[in-house]
C-alpha atoms as an extended CHARMM CRD file, in Angstrom:
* protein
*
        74  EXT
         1         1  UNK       CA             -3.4820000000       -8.1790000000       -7.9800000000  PROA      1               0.0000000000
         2         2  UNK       CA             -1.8470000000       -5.9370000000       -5.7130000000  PROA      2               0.0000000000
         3         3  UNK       CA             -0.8730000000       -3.6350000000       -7.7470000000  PROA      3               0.0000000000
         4         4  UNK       CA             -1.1450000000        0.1030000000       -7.5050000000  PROA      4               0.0000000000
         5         5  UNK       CA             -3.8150000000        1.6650000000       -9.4420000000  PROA      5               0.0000000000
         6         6  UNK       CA             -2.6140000000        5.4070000000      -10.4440000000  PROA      6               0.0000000000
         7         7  UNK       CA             -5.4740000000        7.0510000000      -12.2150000000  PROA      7               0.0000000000
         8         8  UNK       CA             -4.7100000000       10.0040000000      -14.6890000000  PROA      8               0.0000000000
         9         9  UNK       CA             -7.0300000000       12.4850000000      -15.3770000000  PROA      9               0.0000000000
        10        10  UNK       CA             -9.6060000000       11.5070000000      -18.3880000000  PROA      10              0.0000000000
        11        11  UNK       CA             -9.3280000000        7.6630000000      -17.4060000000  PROA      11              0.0000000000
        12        12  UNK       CA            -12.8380000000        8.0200000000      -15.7000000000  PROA      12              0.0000000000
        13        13  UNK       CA            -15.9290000000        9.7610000000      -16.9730000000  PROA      13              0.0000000000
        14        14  UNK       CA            -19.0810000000        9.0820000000      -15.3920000000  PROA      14              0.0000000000
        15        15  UNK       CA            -22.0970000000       10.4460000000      -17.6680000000  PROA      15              0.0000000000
        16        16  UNK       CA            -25.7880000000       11.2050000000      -16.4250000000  PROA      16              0.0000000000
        17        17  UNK       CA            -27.1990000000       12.4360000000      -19.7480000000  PROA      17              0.0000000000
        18        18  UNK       CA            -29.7400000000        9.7740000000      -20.4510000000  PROA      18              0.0000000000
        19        19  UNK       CA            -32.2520000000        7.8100000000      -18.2950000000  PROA      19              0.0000000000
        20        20  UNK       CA            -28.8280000000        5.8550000000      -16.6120000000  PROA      20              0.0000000000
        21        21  UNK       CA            -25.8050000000        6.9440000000      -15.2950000000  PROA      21              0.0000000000
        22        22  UNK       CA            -22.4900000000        5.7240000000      -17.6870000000  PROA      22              0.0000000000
        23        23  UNK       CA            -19.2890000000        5.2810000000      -16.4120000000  PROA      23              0.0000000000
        24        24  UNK       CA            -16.1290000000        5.3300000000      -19.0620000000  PROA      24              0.0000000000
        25        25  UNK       CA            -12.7560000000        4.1260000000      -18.6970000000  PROA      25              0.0000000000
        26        26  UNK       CA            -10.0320000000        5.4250000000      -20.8120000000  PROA      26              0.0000000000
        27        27  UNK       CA             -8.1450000000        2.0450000000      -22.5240000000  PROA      27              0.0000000000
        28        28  UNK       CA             -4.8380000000        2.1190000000      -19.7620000000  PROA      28              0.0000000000
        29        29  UNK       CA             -7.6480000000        1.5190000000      -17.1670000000  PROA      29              0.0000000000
        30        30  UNK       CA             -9.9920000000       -0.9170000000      -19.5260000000  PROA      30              0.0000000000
        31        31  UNK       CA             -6.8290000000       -3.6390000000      -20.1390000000  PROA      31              0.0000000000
        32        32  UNK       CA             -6.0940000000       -3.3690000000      -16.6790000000  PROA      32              0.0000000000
        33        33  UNK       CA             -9.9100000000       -4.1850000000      -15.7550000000  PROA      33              0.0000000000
        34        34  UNK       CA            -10.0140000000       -7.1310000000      -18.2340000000  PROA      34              0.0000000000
        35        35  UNK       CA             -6.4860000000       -8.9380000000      -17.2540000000  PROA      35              0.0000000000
        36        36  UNK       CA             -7.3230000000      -10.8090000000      -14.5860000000  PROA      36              0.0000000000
        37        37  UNK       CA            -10.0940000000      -11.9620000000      -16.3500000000  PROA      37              0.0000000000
        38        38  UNK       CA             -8.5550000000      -12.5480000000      -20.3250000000  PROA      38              0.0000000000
        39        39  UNK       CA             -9.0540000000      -16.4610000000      -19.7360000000  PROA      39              0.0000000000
        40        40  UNK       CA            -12.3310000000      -16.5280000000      -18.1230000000  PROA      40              0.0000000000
        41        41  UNK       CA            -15.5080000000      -17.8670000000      -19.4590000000  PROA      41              0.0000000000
        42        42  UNK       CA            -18.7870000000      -17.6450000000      -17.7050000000  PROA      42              0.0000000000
        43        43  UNK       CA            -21.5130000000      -20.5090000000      -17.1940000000  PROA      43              0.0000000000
        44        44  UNK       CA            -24.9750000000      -19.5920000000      -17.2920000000  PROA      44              0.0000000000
        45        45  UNK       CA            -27.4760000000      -22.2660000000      -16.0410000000  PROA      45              0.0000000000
        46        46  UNK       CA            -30.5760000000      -21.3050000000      -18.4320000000  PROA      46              0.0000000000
        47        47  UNK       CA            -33.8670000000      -22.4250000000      -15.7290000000  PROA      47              0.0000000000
        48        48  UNK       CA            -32.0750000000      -25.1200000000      -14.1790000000  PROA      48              0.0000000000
        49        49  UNK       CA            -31.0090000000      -25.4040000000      -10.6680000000  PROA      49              0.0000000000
        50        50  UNK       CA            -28.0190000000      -27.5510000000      -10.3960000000  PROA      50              0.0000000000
        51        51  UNK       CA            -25.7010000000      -28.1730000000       -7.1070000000  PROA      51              0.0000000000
        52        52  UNK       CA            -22.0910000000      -27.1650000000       -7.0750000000  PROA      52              0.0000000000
        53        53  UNK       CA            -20.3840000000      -30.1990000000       -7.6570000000  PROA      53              0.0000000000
        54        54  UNK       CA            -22.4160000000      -31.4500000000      -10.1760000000  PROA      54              0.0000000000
        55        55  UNK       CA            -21.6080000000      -28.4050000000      -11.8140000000  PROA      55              0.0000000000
        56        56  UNK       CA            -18.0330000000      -28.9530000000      -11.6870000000  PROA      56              0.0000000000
        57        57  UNK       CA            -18.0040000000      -32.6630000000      -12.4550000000  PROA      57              0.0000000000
        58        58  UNK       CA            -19.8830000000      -32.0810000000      -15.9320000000  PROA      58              0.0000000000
        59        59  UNK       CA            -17.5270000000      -29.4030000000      -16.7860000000  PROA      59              0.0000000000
        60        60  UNK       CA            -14.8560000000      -31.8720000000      -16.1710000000  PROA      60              0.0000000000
        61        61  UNK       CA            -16.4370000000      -34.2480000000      -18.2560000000  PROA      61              0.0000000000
        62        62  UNK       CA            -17.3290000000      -31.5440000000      -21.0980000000  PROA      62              0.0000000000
        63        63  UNK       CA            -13.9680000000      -29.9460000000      -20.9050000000  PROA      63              0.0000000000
        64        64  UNK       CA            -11.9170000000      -33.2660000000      -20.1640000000  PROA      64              0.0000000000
        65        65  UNK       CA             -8.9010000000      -31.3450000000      -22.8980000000  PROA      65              0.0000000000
        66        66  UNK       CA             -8.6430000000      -28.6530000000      -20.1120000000  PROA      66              0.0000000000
        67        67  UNK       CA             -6.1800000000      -30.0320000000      -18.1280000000  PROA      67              0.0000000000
        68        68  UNK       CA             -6.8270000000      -27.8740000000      -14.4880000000  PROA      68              0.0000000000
        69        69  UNK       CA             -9.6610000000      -25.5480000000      -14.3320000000  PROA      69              0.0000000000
        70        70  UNK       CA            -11.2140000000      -23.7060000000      -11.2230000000  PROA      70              0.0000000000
        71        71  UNK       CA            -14.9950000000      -23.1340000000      -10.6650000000  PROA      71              0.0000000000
        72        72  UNK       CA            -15.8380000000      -19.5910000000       -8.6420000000  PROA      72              0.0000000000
        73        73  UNK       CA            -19.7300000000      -19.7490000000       -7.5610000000  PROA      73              0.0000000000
        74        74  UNK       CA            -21.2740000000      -16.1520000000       -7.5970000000  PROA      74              0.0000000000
């Protein structure tokens, strides 16, 4: 993703009308946002505490179709 980013004007509007700030992105800058991303899915652990390679070794087990898959901790 080292791309060059060349923003036009109107691609960004940042708003402070209501109680938060809003930022808008025209849709050039929106698809670029969401590329990397187009094939994600995100894992939330409801209550639970659960180590990092558990994690990953049920997902293997869930998703055992999936043949390679990667695992980012936030």
């Amino acid at each position: 993703m080292d791309e060059e980013w060349n923003f036009e004007p109107g691609d960004v509007t940042v708003g402070d009308d209501g109680a938060m700030p809003t930022i808008k992105f025209s849709q050039r800058i929106h698809e670029k946002l969401v590329k990397p991303w187009q094939n994600s899915v995100v894992v939330k652990l409801l209550g639970r505490n659960i180590g990092y390679k558990v994690l990953c070794n049920r997902l293997k087990v869930m998703w055992h179709m999936i043949p390679d898959f990667s695992v980012i901790d936030f």
